[in-house]
FILO-447988 format. One line per field, with one value per residue (C-alpha): z, y, x; residue in one letter. Coordinates in Angstrom, 2 decimals. Layout:
pz = [Z, ...] .
py = [Y, ...] .
px = [X, ...] .
type = [A, ...] .
END
This chain:
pz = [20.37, 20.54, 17.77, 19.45, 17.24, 16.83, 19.76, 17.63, 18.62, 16.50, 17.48, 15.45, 16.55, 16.68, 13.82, 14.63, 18.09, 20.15, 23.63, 25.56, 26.15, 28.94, 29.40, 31.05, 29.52, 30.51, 29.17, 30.12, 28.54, 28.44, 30.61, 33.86, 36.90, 36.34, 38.54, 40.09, 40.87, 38.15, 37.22, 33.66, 33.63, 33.46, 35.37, 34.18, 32.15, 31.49, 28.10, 26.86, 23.72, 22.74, 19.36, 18.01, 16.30, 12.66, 11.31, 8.58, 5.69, 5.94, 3.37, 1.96, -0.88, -3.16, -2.77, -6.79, -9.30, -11.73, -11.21, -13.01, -11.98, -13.55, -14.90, -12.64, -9.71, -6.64, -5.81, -2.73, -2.73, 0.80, 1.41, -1.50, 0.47, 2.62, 5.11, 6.20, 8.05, 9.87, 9.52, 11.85, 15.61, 17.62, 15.23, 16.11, 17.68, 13.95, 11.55, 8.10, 5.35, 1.38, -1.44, -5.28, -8.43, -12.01, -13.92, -17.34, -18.43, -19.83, -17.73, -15.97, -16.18, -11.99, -10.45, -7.11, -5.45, -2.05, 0.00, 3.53, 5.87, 7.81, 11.08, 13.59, 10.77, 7.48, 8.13, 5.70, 9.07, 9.08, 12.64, 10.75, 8.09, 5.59, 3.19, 1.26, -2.40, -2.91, -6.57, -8.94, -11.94, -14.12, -15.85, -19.33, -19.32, -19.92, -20.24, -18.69, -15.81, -14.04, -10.14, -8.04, -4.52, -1.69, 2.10, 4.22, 7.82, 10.70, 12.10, 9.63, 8.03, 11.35, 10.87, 7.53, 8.37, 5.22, 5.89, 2.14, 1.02, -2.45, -5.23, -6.03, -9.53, -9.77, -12.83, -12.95, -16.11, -15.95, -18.16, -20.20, -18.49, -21.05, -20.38, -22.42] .
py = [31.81, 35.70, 37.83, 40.70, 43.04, 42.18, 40.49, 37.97, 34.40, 31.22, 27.20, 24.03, 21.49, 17.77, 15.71, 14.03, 15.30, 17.58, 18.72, 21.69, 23.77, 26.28, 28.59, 31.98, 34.57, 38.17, 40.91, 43.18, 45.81, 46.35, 49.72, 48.28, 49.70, 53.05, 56.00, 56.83, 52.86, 51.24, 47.46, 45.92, 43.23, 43.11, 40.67, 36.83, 36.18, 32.89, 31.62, 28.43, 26.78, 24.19, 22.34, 20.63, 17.28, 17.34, 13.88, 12.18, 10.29, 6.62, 4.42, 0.73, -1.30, -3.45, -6.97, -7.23, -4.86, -7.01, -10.12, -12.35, -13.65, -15.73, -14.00, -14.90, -15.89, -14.18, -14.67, -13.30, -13.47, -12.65, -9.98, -7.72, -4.66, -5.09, -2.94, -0.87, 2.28, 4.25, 7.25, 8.98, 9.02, 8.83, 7.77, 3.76, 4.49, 5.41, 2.84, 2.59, 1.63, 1.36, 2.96, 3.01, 4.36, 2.66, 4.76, 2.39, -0.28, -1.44, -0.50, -2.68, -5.46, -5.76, -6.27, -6.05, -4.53, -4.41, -4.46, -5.74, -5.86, -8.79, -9.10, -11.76, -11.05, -9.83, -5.81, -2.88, -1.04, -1.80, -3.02, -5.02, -4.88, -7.10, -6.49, -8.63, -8.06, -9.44, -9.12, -10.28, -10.06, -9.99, -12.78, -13.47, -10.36, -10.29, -7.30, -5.38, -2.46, -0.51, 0.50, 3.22, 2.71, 4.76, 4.13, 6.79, 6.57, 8.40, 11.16, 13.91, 17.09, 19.66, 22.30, 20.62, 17.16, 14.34, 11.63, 10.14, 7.96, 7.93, 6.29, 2.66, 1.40, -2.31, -3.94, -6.95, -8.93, -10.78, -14.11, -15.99, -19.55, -22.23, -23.21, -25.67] .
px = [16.37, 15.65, 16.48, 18.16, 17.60, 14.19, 12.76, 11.38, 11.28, 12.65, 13.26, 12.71, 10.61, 11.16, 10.01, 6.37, 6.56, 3.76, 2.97, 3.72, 6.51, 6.89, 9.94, 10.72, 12.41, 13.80, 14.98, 18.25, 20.34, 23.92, 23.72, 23.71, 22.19, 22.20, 22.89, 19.49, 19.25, 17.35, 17.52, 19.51, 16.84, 13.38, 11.09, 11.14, 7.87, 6.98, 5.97, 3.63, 3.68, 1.17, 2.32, -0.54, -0.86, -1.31, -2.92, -0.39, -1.56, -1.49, 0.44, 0.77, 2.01, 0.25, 1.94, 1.34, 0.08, -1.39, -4.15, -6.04, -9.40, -12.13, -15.63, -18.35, -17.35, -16.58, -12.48, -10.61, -6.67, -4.81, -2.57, -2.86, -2.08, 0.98, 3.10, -0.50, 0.98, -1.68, 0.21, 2.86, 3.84, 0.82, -1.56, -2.03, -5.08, -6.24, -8.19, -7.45, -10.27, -9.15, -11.00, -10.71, -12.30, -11.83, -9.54, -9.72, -11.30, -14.37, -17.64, -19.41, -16.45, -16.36, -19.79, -18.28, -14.84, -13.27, -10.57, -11.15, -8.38, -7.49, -8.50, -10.19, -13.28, -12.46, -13.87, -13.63, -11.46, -8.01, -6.11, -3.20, -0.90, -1.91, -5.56, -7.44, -8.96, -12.51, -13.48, -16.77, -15.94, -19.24, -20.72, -19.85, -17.57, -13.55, -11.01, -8.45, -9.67, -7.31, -8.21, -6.70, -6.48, -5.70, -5.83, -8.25, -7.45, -9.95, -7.40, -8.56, -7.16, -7.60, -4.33, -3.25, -3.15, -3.45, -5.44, -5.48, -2.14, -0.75, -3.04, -1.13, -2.93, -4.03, -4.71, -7.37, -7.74, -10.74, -10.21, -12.81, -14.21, -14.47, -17.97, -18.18] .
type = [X, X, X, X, X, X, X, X, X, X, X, X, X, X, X, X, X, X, X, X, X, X, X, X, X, X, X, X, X, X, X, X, X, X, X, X, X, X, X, X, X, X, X, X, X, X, X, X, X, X, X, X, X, X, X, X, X, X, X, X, X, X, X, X, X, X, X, X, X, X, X, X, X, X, X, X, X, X, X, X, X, X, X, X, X, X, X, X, X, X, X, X, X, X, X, X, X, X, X, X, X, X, X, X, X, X, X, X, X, X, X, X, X, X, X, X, X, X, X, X, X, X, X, X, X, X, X, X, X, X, X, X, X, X, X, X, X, X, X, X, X, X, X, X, X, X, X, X, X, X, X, X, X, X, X, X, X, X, X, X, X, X, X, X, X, X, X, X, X, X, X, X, X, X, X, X, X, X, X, X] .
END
């Protein structure tokens, strides 16, 4: 719509939607033609508008927040990140790849950390909706760590686009072996 009053120019756009928009406009008065023959309306100029996409931040949920492994030993348990989204309308040309920090926990516990999502090879990119959790716990080592994980897809942050997802928090308690 046109503001009248000031010329200005106002829509909404549809959610997740972009591509180009052309319209013509013209402008007229209420006078008419007037006596020495002039026009009410002005000539039609056309108008483009490009709306741009805008990346959107992936998301997931952790099938389980909590899970117990065995020092030493390299474990991997299926499908610990479920319903992978690679972001909004547009985007499933995107790949997804998971990354974490330790937020608590004893150092060192974890020798080695990663979530690979499941494809025909287990690969740190994601093309499905189910990940993996491989996890070394350290020799000789037991405790509690919590891990933050978020989702980082490859669509970026061009115009204000989010291409991180929420931190989830996952708890591994690595238990003693009885050696003996």
């Amino acid at each position: 719509a046109i503001d009248a009053d000031t010329g200005m120019l106002s829509g909404s756009l549809g959610v997740l939607k972009y591509g180009q928009v052309v319209f013509s406009v013209s402008l007229s008065n209420a006078g008419g033609e007037g006596c020495s023959g002039g026009y009410s309306a002005s000539l039609l100029q056309n108008l483009t508008i490009d709306v741009l996409t805008v990346n959107h931040r992936p998301s997931f949920d952790l099938a389980f927040s909590t899970q117990l492994v065995a020092e030493g030993a390299r474990q991997t348990f299926p499908d610990i990140a479920i319903n992978i989204a690679k972001g909004g309308w547009g985007e499933e040309s995107q790949t997804v790849e998971f990354e974490y920090t330790i937020l608590e926990g004893p150092p060192g516990l974890l020798e080695q950390m990663s979530i690979l999502c499941e494809a025909d090879v287990l690969s740190s990119a994601c093309v499905s909706g189910t990940a993996f959790l491989q996890v070394t716990p350290a020799a000789h080592r037991w405790g509690t760590t919590v891990v933050g994980v978020w989702a980082k897809d490859d669509g970026g942050v061009a115009r204000g686009g989010n291409d991180t997802s929420a931190v989830l928090n996952l708890t591994i308690t690595v238990q003693s072996v009885n050696s003996a």
